[in-house]
Structure formats: C-alpha cells, structure tokens
N, C-alpha and C positions, 0 to 999 in steps of 0.2 A: 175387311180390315183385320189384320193380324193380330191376335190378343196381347203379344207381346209390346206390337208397339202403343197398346191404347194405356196398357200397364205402365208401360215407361213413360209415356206422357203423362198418364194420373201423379205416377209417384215424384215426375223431376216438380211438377206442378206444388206439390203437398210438400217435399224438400226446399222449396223458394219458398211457399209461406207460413211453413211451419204450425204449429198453435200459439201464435204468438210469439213474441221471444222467451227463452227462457227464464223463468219464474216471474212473468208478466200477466200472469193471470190470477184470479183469485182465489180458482181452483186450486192451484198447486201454494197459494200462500196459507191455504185450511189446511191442505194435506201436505206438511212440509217433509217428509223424504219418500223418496220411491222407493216400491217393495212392487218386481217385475217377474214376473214366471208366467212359463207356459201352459200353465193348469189352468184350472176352470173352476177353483174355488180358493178360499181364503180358510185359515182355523182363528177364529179370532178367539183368545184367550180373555178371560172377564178377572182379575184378581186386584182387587182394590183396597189398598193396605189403610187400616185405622190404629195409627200408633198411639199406646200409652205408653207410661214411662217405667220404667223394672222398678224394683224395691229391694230393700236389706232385708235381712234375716238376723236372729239373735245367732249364736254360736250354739253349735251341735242340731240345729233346727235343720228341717227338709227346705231346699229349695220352693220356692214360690212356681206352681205351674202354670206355666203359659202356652193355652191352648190354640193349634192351629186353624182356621177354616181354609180350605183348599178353595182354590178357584173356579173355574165352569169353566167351560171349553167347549165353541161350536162351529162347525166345520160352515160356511156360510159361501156358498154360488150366488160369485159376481153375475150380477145382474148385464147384459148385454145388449149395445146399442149396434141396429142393421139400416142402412139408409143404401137404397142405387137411385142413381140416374138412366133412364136407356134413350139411346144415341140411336134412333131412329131412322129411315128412311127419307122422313119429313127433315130431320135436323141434320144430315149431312146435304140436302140439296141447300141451307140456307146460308148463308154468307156470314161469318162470324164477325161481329161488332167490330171496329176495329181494324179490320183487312179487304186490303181492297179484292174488288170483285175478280180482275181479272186474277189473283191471286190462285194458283191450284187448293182442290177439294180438300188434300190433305191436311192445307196447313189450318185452314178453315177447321178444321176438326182438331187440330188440336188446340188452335186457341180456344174454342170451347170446351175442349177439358180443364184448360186452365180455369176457366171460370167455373165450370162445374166444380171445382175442385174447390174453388173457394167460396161457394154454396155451403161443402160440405164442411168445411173447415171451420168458418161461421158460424153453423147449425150445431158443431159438437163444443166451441167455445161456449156460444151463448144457454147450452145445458148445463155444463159444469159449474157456470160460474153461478149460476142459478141452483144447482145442486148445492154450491158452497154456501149460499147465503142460507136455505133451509134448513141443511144442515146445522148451521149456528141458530136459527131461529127454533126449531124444534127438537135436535137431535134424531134426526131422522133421515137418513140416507134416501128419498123420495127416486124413484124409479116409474115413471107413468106412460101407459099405454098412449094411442090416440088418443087425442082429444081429451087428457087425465085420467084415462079410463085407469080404474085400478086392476091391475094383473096380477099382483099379489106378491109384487118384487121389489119392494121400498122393504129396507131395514133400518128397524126402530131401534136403536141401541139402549133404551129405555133410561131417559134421561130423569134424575129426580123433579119430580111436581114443585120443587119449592125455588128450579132454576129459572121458572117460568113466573115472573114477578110483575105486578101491574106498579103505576104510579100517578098519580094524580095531581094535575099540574092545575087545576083548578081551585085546590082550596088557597086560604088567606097565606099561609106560609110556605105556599109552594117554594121550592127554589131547584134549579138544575145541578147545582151542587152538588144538594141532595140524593136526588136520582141515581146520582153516577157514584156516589157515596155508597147507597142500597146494593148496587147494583154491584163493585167492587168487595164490599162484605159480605153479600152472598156468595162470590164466588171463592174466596177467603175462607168462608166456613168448608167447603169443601175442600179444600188441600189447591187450589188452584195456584201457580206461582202468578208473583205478583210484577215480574220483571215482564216487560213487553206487552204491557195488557192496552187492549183496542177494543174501541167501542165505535160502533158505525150507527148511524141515524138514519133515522126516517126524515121524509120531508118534515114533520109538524115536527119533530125533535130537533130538527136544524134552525126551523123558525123560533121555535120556543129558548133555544140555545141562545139566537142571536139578538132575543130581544129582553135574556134575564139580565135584572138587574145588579145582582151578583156578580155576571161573568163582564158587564162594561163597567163596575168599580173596579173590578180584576186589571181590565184594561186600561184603565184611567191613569191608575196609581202604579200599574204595575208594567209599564212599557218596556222595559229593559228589563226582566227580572225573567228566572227562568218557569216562574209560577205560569205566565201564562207565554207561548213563542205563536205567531201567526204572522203570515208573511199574503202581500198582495196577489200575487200566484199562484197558488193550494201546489204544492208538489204534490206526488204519489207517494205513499208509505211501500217502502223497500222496491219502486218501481214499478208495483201490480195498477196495472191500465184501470183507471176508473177511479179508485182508491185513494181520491184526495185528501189530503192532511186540511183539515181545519184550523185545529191547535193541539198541543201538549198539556195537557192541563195538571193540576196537582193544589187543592189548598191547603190549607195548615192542619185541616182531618182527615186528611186522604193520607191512605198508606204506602201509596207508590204513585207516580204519575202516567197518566191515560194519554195514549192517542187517539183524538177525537177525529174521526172520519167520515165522510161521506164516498156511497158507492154508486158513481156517473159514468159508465163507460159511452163508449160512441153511442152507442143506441140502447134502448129500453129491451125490457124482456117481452118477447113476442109467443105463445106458446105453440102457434102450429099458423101455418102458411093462412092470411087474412086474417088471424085474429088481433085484439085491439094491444095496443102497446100498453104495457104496467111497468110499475118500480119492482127493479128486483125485491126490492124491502119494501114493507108496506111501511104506507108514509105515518104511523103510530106508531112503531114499532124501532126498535133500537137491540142490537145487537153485542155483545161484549164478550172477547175472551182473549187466552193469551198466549202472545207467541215463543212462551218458555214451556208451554203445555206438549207434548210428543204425540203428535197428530202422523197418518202415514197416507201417501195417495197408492191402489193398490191397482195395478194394471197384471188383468189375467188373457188366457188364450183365447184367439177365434180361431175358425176354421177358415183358409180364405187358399184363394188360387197364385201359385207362382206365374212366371214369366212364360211358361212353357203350357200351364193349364192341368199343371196336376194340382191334388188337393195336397193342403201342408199347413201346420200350427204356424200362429205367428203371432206376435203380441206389439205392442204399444201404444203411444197416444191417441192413435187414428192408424187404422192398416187399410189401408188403398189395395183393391185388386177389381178385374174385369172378368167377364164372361159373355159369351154369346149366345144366342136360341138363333135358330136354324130359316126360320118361315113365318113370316118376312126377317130379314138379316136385321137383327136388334143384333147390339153391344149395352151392354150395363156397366158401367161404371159403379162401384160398390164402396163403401165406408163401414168401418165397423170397429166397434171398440168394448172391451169389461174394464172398466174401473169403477171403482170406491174410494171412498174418504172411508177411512178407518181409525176413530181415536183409543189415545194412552186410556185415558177419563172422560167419557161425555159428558159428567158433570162440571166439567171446565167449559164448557158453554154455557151463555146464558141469551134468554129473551126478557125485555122490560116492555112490557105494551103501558104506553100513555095515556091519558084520558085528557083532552085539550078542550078549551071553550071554544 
C-alpha cells in the first residue's frame, strides 16, 4: 500500500475531526494564545514585577534610586508526544466495522484509519486536558512516561507554596463563601487580575457547595439578582466541552465575581489502555484562576515524513504521518506532537484541597 495514500487517508481522517472544535477544549482555554514554530524548544523568560509607588524629594536633593533586578531566562525543550498504530497483515485481511464484506480491501483499510485516527485524536485530547487540569492544580507542566514513569520531562514552573491552600469544611463555622473568599485573596495578593476569575470543583466541593447553607439563602432570597445566575442546563463556560457552569457567584465580600465550574467531559480520565477510570480533579480538590491572566499554548517541531517519504519538520496540534518496514509488509500510522502550557505568572494559579466529613 503506498505511503502516500495511507498519509492521505490519516490526514483527510484527523482534518474531519479535528481536536475538537476550535477552542473546545480545556487545553487551549489554560493556554489561551498560540505561540507555533518549528524549533524544538521554548525561552521562557521569568520577570515578575513587584510595584511600589515613587516618592518626592525636597528641592536641590538627589533623586531617590530605584533599583533594577533583571529577570532569568531559560531555554526549555518542549517535551514530545510519539504514539503509531501498525496496519498489519492480520488487519488488512479483516473487514472494517461498518463495511460490507463484499466491499474491496482498500476501502476496508481506510475505514480503519479513520478510526485509528480517532484513537489517536482522543488519546492526545484526553492528555492535554488532563495536562490542563494539573497544571492549574500544581503548576507543573506533567509530562509522564509509561505507566507515570517519570522521564524527567515534566516542567515545574515553581509555583509559590502559599498558592497551594487547604480548607476545612469541618469545623462549626465552616461556610463555602468563605473558601472561595480565601481562595480569591490569595490570588489577589499575588497581582492576579481579578476579571474572569473560575474556580472548578471536585466532586466533595460540588456536594459541599450544593448543600451550604449560605449558598441556598443566596438562592432563596436571591432569585433574580445577579448575586447568584444558575440555570436548569449547566452551559459550558466560553464553550470548552465538559466545563459546566454551575453559578456566577459574588457576595457582598467578594471582590469580583467567580465562575463556579465543574469539569465532566464524555469520559473520565483513563491513564493508559485498561487502566481504571478517575476525575480529571480529585474529587477534594478545587481549582481557581483567571482568564485575564496571559497564559500561552506552545506547539514546537517534530520530525515526521511527507507524502512522498522524505524526512521534513512540521508542527501542530497532532501531525499525522506513515511509514513502512519491509518483512512482513507493516504500515504505521504515526501521531505526534511538542506542546506546553506556558504561563504570564504561575502564581495566578491556585489549588484549595478540602478537608470534608
């Protein structure tokens, strides 16, 4: 089978279904612009401004100095995902799903790249969005071998210890309010803007949400007010798949008002073929930051094969290319992609782990 046409069926395959539609993922809502080249690393600059405010002077006096500290600066290789499929001997004699038998082998093969194709398409959504949630839960750019093996390609952006906050919903004056109060002024103290700020739950933070007493006088008294908005449907926040809207929230000590979210796509996060299904967010845990913060998603170069089977750089969300070995006549169907989340400030991220009875 000619590599060219197994190429062109992978890619019209990955062109129909895309990653999603565009800015449907949760990936691309952490890292909201692209920054694309065909290199093989990133410079990520670190310069984190802490303003004070100038002063006067008497007359004939020197100026007041005000000293610089320059930034850091570190060149950082995008970490790289490689996944094939091989198109076997065994798998061009089988009849692909779908199409009848007497149907020619051809087409048979490439309805299965279509669905190979949407194996792999799958497999590199359900990483990123999973990237995006740790990312906010840790500041950690997580990059994991088989099976979590660590390969020593996860980048820590070295987020402050004080964004990583506990809360305890246990005691007498517990209240959810509160929580998201804490959690809002920590990020405050760090310069975080306060416009578009989301906070995404855990399962026990949704329960605990839905059952304070707090938020159903909010409800009660407050039906038509723009204190609390919640609708029978959960939309999506800005259309990213999973990313239900709970409520809007805002009380009379909050400094700006939160999008409360929960994060349900079709399916759970699965970490490798038969393992058990988990919450992308552990169900304690609760998430918050905000979407005036300058986050970037950074897609660099792979090495991968043209039409024709020469070697050539290419870059994007997923670059699709094939190849063949000789004995027995294998075709590989190949996936492969360098991207990162790269933030303005990672201390515009925060984790609040809960402590529940």
């Amino acid at each position: 089978m000619p590599i060219e046409l197994v190429t062109r069926g992978a890619k019209k395959a990955y062109e129909e279904r895309k990653l999603g539609v565009e800015g449907s993922s949760l990936f691309n809502l952490v890292g909201r612009t692209e920054d694309t080249d065909t290199s093989g690393s990133v410079l990520v600059d670190r310069y984190i401004s802490s303003p004070f405010a100038v002063t006067y002077r008497n007359k004939n006096n020197e100026s007041k100095v005000r000293n610089f500290q320059p930034g850091s600066g570190q060149l950082v290789d995008v970490p790289r995902i490689s996944e094939k499929t091989p198109i076997d001997e065994e798998l061009r004699d089988q009849v692909a799903v779908g199409v009848e038998p007497s149907t020619g082998a051809m087409t048979s093969i490439m309805k299965n790249i279509d669905q190979i194709m949407g194996d792999h398409i799958e497999g590199h959504l359900m990483t990123k969005n999973k990237q995006a949630i740790d990312f906010l839960r840790t500041g950690i750019f997580n990059a994991p071998g088989t099976g979590g093996a660590d390969l020593g390609l996860s980048i820590d952006f070295g987020r402050d210890a004080g964004n990583d906050i506990n809360y305890d919903f246990t005691g007498a004056t517990a209240s959810f309010l509160t929580a998201i109060r804490e959690a809002q002024d920590q990020l405050r103290s760090q310069g975080c803007p306060l416009n578009g700020m989301v906070m995404i739950l855990g399962d026990s933070w949704a329960t605990e949400f839905s059952q304070d007493t707090d938020i159903q006088a909010l409800r009660r008294n407050n039906g038509q007010n723009v204190i609390v908005e919640a609708q029978m449907e959960a939309p999506q926040l800005l259309g990213v798949e999973g990313l239900q809207i709970v409520t809007r929230l805002r009380d009379s000590a909050m400094l700006a008002p939160v999008w409360i979210c929960r994060y349900e796509p079709p399916t759970q996060y699965i970490s490798a073929k038969g393992a058990t299904p988990a919450p992308f967010l552990p169900d304690t845990e609760a998430v918050m930051f905000s979407l005036g913060s300058k986050t970037w998603r950074v897609y660099r170069g792979v090495d991968a094969f043209d039409a024709n089977g020469k070697a050539t750089r290419a870059v994007g969300e997923m670059v699709v290319d094939s190849y063949d070995e000789n004995d027995p006549i294998t075709t590989y169907v190949r996936s492969q992609s360098r991207h990162l989340i790269l933030p303005g400030n990672i201390d515009h991220t925060l984790r609040s782990t809960g402590t529940f009875a």
